[in-house]
C-alpha positions as CSV (number, residue, x, y, z in Angstrom):
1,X,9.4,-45.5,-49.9
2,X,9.5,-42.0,-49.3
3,X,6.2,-39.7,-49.1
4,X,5.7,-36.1,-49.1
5,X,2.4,-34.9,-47.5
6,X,3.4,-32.8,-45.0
7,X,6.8,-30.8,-43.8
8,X,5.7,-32.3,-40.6
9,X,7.8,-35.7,-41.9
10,X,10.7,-33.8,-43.5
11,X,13.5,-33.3,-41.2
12,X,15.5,-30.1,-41.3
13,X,18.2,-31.8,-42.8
14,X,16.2,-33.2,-45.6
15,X,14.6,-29.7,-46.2
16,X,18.1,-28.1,-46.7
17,X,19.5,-30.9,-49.3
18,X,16.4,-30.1,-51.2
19,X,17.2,-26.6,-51.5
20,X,20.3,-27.4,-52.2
21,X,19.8,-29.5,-55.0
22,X,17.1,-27.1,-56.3
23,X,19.7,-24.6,-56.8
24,X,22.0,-27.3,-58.7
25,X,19.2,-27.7,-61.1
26,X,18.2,-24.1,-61.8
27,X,22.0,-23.1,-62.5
28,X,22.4,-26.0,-64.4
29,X,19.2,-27.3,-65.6
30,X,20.3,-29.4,-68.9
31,X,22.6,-31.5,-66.6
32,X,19.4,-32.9,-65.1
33,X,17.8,-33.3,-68.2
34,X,15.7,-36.8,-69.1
35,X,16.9,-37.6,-65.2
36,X,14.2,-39.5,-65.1
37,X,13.7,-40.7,-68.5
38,X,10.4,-43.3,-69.0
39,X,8.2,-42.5,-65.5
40,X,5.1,-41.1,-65.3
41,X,3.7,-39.0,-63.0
42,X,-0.2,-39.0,-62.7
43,X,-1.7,-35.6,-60.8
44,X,-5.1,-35.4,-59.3
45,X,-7.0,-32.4,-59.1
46,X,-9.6,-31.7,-57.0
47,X,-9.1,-28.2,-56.4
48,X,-8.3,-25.1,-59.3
49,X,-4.5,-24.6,-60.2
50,X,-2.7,-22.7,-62.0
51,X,1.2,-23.1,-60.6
52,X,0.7,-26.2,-59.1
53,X,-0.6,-27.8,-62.5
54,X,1.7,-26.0,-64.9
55,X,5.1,-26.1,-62.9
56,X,4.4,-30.3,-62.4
57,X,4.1,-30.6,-65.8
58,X,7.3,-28.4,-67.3
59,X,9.0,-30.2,-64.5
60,X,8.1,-33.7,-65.4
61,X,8.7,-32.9,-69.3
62,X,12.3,-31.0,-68.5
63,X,13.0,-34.2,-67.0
64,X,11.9,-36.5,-69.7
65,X,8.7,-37.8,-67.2
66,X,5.2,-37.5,-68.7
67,X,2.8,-36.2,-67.0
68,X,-1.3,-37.1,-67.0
69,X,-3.9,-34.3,-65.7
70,X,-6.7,-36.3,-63.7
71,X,-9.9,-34.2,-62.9
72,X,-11.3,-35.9,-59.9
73,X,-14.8,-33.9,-60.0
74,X,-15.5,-36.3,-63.6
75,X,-13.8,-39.6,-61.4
76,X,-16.0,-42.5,-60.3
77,X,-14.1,-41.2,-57.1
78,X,-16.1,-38.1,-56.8
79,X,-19.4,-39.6,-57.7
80,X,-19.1,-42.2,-55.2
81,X,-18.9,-45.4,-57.1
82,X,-15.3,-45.5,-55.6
83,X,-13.2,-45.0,-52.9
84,X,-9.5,-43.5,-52.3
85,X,-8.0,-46.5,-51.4
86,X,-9.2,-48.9,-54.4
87,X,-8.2,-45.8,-56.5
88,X,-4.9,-45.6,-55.2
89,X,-4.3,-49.4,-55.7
90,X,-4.9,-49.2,-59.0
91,X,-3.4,-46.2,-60.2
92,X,-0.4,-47.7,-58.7
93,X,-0.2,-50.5,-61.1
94,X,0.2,-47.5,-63.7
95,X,2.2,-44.9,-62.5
96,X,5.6,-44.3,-61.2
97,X,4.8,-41.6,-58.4
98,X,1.1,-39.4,-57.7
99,X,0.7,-35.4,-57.0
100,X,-2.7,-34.6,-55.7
101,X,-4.1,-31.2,-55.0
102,X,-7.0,-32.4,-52.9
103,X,-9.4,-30.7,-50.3
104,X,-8.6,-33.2,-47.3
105,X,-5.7,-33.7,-46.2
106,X,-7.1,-37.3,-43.9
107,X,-7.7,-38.2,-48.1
108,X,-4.1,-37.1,-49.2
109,X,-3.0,-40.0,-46.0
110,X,-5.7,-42.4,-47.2
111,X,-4.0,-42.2,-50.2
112,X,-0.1,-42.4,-49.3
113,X,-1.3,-45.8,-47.2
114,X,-2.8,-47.2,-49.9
115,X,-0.5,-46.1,-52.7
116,X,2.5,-48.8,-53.9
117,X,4.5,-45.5,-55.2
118,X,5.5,-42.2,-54.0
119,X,2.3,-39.7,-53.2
120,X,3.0,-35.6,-53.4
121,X,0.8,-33.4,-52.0
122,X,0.0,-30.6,-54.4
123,X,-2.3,-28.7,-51.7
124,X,-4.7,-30.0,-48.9
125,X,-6.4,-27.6,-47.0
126,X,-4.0,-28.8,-43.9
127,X,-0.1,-28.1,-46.0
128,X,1.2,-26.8,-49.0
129,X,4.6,-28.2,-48.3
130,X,5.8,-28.1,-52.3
131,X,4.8,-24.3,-51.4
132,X,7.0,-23.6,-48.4
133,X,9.9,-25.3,-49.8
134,X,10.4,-23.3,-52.8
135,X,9.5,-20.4,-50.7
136,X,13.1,-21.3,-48.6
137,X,14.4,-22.1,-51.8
138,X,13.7,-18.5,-52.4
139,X,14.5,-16.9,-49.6
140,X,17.9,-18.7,-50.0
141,X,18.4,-17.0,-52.9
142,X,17.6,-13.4,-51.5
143,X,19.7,-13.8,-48.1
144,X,22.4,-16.5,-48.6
145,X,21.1,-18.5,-46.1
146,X,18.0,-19.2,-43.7
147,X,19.7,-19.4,-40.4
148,X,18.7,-16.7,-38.3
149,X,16.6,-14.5,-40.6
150,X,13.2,-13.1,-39.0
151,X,10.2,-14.2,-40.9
152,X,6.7,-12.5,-40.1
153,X,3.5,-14.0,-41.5
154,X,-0.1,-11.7,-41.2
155,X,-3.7,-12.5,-41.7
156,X,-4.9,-15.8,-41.8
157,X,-3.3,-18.1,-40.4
158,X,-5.3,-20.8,-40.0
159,X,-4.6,-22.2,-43.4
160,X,-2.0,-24.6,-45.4
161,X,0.8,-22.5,-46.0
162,X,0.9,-20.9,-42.1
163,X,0.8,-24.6,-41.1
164,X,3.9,-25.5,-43.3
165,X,5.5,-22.7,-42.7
166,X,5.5,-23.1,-38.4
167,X,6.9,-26.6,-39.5
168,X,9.5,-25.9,-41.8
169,X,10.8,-22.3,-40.0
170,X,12.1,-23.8,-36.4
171,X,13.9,-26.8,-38.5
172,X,15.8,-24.7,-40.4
173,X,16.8,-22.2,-37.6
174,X,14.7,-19.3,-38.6
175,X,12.5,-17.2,-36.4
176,X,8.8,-17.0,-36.8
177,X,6.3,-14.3,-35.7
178,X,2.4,-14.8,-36.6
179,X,0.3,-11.6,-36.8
180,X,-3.5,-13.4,-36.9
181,X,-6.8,-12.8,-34.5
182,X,-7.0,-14.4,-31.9
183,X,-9.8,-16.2,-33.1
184,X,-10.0,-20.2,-33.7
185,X,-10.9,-19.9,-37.0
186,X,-8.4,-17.7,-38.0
187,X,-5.3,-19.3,-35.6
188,X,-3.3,-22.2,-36.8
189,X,-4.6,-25.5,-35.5
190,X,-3.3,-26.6,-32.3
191,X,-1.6,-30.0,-32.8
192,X,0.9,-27.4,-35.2
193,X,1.2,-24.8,-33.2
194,X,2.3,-27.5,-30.3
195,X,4.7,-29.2,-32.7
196,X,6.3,-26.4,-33.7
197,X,7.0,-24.7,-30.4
198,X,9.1,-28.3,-29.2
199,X,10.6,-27.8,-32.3
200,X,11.7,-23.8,-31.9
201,X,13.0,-24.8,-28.3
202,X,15.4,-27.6,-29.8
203,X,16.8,-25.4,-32.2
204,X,16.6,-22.0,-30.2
205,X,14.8,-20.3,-32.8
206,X,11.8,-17.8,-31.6
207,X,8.1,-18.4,-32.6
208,X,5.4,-15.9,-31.4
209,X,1.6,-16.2,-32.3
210,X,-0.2,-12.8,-31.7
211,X,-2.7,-10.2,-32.3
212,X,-1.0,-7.6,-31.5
213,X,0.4,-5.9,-34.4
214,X,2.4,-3.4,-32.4
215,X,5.1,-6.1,-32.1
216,X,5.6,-5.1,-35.4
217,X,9.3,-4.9,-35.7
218,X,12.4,-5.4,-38.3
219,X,11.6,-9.0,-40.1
220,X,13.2,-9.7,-42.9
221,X,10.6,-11.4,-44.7
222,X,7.1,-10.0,-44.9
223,X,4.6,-13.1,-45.6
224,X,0.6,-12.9,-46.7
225,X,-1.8,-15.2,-48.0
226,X,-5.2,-15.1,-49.2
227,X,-8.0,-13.9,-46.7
228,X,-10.2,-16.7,-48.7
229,X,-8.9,-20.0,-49.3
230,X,-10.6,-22.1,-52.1
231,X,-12.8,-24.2,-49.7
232,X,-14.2,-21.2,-47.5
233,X,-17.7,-20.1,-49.5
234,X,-17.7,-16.9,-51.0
235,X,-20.3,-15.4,-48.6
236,X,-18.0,-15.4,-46.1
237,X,-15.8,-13.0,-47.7
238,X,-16.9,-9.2,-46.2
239,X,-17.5,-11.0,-42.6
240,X,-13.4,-12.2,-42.6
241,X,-12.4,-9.2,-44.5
242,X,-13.9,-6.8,-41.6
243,X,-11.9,-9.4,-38.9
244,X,-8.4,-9.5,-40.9
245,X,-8.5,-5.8,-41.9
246,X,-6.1,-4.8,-39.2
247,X,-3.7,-7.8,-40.5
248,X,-3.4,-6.2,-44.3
249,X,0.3,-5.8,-45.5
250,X,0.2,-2.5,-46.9
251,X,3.1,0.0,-46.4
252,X,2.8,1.3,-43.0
253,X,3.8,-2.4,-42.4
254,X,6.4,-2.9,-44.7
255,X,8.1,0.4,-43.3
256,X,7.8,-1.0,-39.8
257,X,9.8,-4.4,-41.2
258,X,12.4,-2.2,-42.5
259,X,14.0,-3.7,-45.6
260,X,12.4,-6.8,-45.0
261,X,11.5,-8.5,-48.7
262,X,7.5,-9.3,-49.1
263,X,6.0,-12.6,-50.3
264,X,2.6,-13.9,-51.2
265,X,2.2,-18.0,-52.6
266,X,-0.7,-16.6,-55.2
267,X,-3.2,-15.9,-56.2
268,X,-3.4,-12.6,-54.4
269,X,-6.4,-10.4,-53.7
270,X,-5.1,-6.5,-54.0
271,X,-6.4,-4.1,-51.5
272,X,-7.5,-7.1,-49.3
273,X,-4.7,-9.4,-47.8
274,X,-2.2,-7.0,-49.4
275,X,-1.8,-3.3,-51.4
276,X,-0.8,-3.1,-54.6
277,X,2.0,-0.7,-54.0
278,X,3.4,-3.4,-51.8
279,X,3.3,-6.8,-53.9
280,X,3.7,-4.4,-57.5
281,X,6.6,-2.9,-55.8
282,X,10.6,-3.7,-56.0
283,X,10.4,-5.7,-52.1
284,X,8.2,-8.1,-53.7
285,X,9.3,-11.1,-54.6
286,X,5.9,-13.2,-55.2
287,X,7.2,-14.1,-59.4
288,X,10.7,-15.6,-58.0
289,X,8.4,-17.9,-55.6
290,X,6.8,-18.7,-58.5
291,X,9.3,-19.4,-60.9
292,X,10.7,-21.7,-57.9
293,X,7.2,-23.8,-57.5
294,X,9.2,-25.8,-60.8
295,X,12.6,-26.0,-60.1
296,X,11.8,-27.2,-56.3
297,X,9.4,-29.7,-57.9
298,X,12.3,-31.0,-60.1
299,X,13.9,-31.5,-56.9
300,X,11.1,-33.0,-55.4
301,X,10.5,-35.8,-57.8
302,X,14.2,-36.5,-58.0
303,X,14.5,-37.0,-54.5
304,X,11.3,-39.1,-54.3
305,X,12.1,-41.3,-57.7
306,X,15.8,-41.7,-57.3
């Protein structure tokens, strides 16, 4: 039985069939209709959503699956009359595979062990891999292929998509560059950083972590995410603005990429990670990631359930 929690686990040959099959299903999407008629997909949320929620359950209807919303802050989970792992034992006996959008990711594993069907992380604060796949699925798309292209990621990087992206990136043969203080708060955690350095020299792809935004060069993908991630408390906000300031994608960045194509996961901040005359502009394509989010998911599932 297969899991996915992180794109630690996926190999690069798994990560392009699933693009690949993604594409199948948005150029043909009635073909995979009622795919996977009768299961039922139950999804956990701990955290706010609005793609993650919304693209799982158009998926899981497109494919003849129904879908049940669980709010874990009303859960005897979350008022400690329960734990994960008798939860995931039971919802097992119901369910045919689990999304969960949780805060930790050592729950999301709990979890997975403990679960008799498929788990899919929908968010930790560790991976977003459902996030980084449909942003290759994307970029795909845009470029005709992955191999090779230049990808630049700036601000904080210390955070779920940075980690999935370093990675997915090497695995698929594309080059990574990661604009970020060089502070520990704000760098991605060691263990990935590690990993994904063995994995850049095995498939002779570049990865550079840096604070020094005059390496700034043509990229062909411009990446940003939020300065303030949904567990970091809002008092925190003008202290990490004044430190990731100098890593804002605005367009005297975008003209040093050169035609590079800009993109954000949502929800976006304007005039703090990025300018609005970058993500409202024509380079921008943050609505195609997010169209993606459900036909990657559809792809997902499939390859999870099949």
């Amino acid at each position: 039985m297969k899991h996915l929690l992180s794109l630690e686990e996926v190999s690069g040959k798994e990560i392009l069939s699933l693009i690949d099959l993604a594409i199948k299903i948005k150029k043909n999407p009635r073909k995979f209709e009622k795919r996977l008629h009768n299961k039922v997909l139950l999804m956990l949320f701990e955290k706010p959503s609005l793609r993650t929620r919304l693209s799982f359950e158009v998926a899981m209807l497109q494919l003849g699956v129904h879908a049940i919303y669980y709010d874990l802050t009303t859960s005897p989970l979350e008022k400690g009359k329960e734990n994960i792992e008798d939860t995931a034992k039971v919802v097992s006996r119901y369910v045919d595979v689990i999304m969960a959008r949780l805060f930790e990711h050592s729950t999301l594993e709990k979890l997975a062990a403990n679960a008799s069907v498929p788990v899919i992380n929908g968010l930790t604060n560790f991976s977003h891999p459902c996030q980084v796949l449909s942003d290759l699925l994307t970029i795909k798309e845009k470029f005709g292929k992955l191999k090779g292209l230049k990808l630049s990621y700036f601000g904080d990087a210390n955070n779920n998509v940075t980690h999935s992206l370093l990675f997915a990136l090497p695995k698929v043969g594309m080059h990574l560059t990661v604009f970020c203080p060089d502070k520990s708060e704000f760098r991605p955690r060691v263990q990935v950083s590690d990993i994904a350095r063995r994995e850049a020299r095995h498939n002779a792809t570049k990865l550079i972590i840096t604070s020094d935004i005059k390496h700034t060069t043509n990229s062909d993908i411009v990446y940003t995410d939020s300065w303030m991630s949904y567990h970091i408390p809002k008092s925190q906000q003008r202290k990490r603005a004044a430190v990731l300031k100098k890593f804002q994608v605005n367009s005297k960045v975008m003209k040093a990429a050169g035609k590079a194509i800009f993109m954000h996961c949502l929800p976006a901040q304007r005039g703090m990670e990025v300018t609005a005359d970058v993500i409202d502009s024509k380079r921008s394509v943050v609505f195609d990631q997010a169209e993606n989010r459900l036909h990657m998911e559809k792809a997902i599932l499939i390859w999870l359930l099949k």
